[in-house]
C-alpha positions as CSV (number, residue, x, y, z in Angstrom):
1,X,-111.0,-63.7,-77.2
2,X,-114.7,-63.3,-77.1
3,X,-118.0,-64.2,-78.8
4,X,-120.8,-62.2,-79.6
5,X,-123.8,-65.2,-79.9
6,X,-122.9,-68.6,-82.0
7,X,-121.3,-66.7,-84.9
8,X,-119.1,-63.7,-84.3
9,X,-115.7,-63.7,-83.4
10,X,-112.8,-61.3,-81.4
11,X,-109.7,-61.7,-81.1
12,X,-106.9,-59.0,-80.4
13,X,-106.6,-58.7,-84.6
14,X,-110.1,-58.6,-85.8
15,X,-114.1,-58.8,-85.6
16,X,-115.0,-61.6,-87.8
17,X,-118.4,-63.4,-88.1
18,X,-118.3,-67.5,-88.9
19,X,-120.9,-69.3,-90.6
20,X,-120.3,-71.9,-87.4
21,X,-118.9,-72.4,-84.0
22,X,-115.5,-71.6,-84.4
23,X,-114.3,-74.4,-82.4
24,X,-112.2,-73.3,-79.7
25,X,-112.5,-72.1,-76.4
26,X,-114.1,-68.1,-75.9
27,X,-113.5,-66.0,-72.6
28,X,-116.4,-64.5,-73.1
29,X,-119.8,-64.7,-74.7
30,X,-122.5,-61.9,-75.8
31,X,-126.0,-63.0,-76.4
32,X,-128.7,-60.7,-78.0
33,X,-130.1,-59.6,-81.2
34,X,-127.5,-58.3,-84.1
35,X,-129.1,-54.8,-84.4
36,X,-128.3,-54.4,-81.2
37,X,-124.9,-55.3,-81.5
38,X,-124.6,-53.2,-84.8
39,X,-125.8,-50.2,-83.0
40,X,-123.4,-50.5,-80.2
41,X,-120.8,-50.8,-83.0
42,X,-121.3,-47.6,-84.5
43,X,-122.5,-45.5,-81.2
44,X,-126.1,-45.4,-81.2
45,X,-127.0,-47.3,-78.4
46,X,-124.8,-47.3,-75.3
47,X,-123.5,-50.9,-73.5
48,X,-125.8,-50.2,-70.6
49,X,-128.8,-49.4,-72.8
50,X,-127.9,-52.6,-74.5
51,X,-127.9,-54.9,-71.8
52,X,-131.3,-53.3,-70.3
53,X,-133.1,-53.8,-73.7
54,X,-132.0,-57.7,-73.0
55,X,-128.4,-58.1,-74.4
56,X,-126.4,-60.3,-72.2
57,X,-122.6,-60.8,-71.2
58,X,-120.9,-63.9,-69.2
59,X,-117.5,-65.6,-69.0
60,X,-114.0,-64.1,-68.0
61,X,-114.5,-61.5,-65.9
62,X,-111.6,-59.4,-66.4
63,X,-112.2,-59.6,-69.9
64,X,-115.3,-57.8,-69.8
65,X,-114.4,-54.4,-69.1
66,X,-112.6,-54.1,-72.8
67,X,-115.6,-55.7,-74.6
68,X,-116.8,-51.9,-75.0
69,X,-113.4,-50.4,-76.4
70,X,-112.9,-53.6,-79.0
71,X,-116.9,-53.3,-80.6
72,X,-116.9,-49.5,-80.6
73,X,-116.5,-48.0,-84.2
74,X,-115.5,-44.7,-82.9
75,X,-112.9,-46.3,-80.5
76,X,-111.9,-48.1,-83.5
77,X,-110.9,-45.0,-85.8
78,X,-109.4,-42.9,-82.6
79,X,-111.8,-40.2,-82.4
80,X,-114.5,-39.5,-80.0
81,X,-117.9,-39.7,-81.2
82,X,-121.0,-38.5,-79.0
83,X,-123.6,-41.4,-78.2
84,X,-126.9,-40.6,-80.2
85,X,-130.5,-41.9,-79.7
86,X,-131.6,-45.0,-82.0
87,X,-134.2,-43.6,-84.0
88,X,-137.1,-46.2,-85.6
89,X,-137.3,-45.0,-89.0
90,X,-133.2,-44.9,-91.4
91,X,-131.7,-41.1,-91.6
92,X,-131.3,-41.9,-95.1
93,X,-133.6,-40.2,-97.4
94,X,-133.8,-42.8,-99.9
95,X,-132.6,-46.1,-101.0
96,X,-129.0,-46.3,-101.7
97,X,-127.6,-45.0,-104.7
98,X,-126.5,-48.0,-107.2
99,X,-122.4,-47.1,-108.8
100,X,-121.1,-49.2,-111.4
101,X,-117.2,-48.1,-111.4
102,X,-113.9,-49.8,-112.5
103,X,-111.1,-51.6,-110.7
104,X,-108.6,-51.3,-113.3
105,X,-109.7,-54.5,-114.5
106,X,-112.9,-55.1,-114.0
107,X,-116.3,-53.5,-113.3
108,X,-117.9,-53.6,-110.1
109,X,-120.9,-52.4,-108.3
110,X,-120.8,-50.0,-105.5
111,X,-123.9,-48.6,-103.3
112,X,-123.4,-45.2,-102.2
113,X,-126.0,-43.9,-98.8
114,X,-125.5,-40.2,-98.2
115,X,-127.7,-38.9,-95.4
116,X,-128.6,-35.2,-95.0
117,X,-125.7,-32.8,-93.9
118,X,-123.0,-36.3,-93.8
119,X,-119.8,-34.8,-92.0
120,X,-117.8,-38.0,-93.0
121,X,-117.8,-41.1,-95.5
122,X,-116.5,-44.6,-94.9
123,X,-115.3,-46.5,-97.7
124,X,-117.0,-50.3,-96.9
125,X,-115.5,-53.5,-97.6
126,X,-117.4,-56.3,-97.2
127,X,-116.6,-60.0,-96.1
128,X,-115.4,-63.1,-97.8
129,X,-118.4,-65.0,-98.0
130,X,-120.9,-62.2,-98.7
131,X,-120.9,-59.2,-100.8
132,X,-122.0,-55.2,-99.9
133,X,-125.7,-55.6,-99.4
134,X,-125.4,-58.4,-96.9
135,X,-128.2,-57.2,-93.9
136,X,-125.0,-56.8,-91.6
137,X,-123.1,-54.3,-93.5
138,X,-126.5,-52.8,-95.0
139,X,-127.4,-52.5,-90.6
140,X,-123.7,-51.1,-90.3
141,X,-124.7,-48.1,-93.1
142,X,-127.8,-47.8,-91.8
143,X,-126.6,-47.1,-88.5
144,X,-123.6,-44.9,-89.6
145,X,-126.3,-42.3,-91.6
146,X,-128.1,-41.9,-87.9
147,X,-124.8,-40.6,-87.0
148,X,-124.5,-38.7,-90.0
149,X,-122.0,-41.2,-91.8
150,X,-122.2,-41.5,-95.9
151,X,-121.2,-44.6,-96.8
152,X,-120.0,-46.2,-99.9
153,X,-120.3,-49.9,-100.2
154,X,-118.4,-51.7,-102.8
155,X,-117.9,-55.3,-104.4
156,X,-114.7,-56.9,-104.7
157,X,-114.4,-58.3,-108.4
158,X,-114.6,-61.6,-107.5
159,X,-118.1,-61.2,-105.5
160,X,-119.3,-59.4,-108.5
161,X,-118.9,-62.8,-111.0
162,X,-119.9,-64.8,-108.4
163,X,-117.3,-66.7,-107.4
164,X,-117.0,-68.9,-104.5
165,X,-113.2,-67.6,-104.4
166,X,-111.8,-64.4,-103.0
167,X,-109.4,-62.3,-105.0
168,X,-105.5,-62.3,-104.7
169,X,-104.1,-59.4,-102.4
170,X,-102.8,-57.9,-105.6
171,X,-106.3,-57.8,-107.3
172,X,-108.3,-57.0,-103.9
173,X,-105.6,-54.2,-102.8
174,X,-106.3,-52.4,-106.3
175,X,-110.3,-52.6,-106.1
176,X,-110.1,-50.9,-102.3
177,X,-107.8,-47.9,-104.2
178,X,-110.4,-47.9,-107.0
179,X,-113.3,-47.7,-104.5
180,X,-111.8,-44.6,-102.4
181,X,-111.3,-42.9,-105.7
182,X,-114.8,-43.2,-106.8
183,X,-116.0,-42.5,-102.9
184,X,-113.7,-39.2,-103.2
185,X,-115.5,-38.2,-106.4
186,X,-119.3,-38.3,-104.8
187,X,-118.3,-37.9,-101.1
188,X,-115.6,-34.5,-102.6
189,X,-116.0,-32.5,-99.4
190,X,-116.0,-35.0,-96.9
191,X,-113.4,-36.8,-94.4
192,X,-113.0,-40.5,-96.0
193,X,-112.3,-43.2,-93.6
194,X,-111.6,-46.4,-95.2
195,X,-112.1,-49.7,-93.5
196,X,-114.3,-53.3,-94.0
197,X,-115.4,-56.1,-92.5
198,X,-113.4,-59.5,-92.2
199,X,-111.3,-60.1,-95.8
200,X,-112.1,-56.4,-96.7
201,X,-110.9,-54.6,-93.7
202,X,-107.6,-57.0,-93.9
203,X,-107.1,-55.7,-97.5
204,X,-107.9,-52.2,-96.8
205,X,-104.7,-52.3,-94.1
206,X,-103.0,-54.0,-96.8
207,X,-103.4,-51.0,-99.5
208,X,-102.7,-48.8,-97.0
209,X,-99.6,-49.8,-95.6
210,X,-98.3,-50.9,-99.3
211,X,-99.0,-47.2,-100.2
212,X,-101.3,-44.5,-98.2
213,X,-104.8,-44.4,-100.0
């Protein structure tokens, strides 16, 4: 298990970031700034540029040398995808395009980022305790259109009216369906990889293994 700074969490099942110290012991901890870490996460910076621009590692040793295979996006979808230089200005060539789409049930917002020539779209999922245009998930797409990545952000019905509680499985499993089927319709000739962040990426897995998306 490690942490990266006060508030993210990995274990062997998941990436999660706390709003606190998660309380128990960590074999390792990561200190640094969070673009940084995002762009280690999707590819474009490498662990050794990271820790000469000032990111820094300690604990467990022999827990270190897997730290780069757990916080690697690419790793994480089982392809291999070609480090790229971080650029200073956003690949994107304008804001976000704002989706209103339905769940079945509900409407829901969606932001859809297509950079030029995009070779792939993931279908994002954001956290329990913040929606799709959280600065960590809005860094994530940023950093995915340097690497040629659409994305298509999405908010879980329950995010959408504001409430303070998640959505059952049942409710949650249909709104990731509903998002990839809007995603296929704007994103129609690309690759779609679904995943998401904490409570989404959990009920992504869910849809999936109840039924292929």
């Amino acid at each position: 298990m490690a942490s990266l700074g006060p508030t993210s969490v990995l274990t062997p099942d998941e990436i999660d970031v706390c709003s606190k110290d998660p309380g128990f012991p960590v074999d390792a901890t990561v200190a640094g700034r969070t673009d940084a870490l995002v762009a280690v996460y999707v590819g474009s910076l490498s662990w050794r540029e990271a820790l000469r621009s000032g990111l820094r590692i300690s604990g467990e040793g022999a827990c270190l040398p897997h730290l780069e295979r757990r916080l690697r996006l690419d790793k994480a979808i089982g392809r291999d995808m070609p480090i790229v230089p971080a650029k200073t200005e956003t690949a994107m060539t304008s804001e976000a395009e704002a989706i209103r789409f339905s769940t079945g049930a509900e409407l829901v917002s969606a932001l859809l980022d297509v950079p030029p020539k995009a070779r792939a779209g993931y279908v994002l999922a954001h956290g329990a305790g913040a929606g799709m245009a959280h600065p960590f998930l809005a860094a994530v797409a940023s950093g995915l259109a340097e690497r040629g990545i659409a994305t298509f952000r999405y908010q879980f019905p329950y995010m959408e009216r504001k409430s303070g509680r998640p959505d059952s499985p049942k409710v949650a499993e249909a709104a990731v369906r509903a998002a990839v089927v809007e995603a296929g319709r704007h994103l129609k000739k690309l690759p779609l990889i679904a995943g998401g962040k904490s409570f989404g990426g959990r009920m992504t897995s869910q849809a999936q293994a109840a039924e292929p998306l």
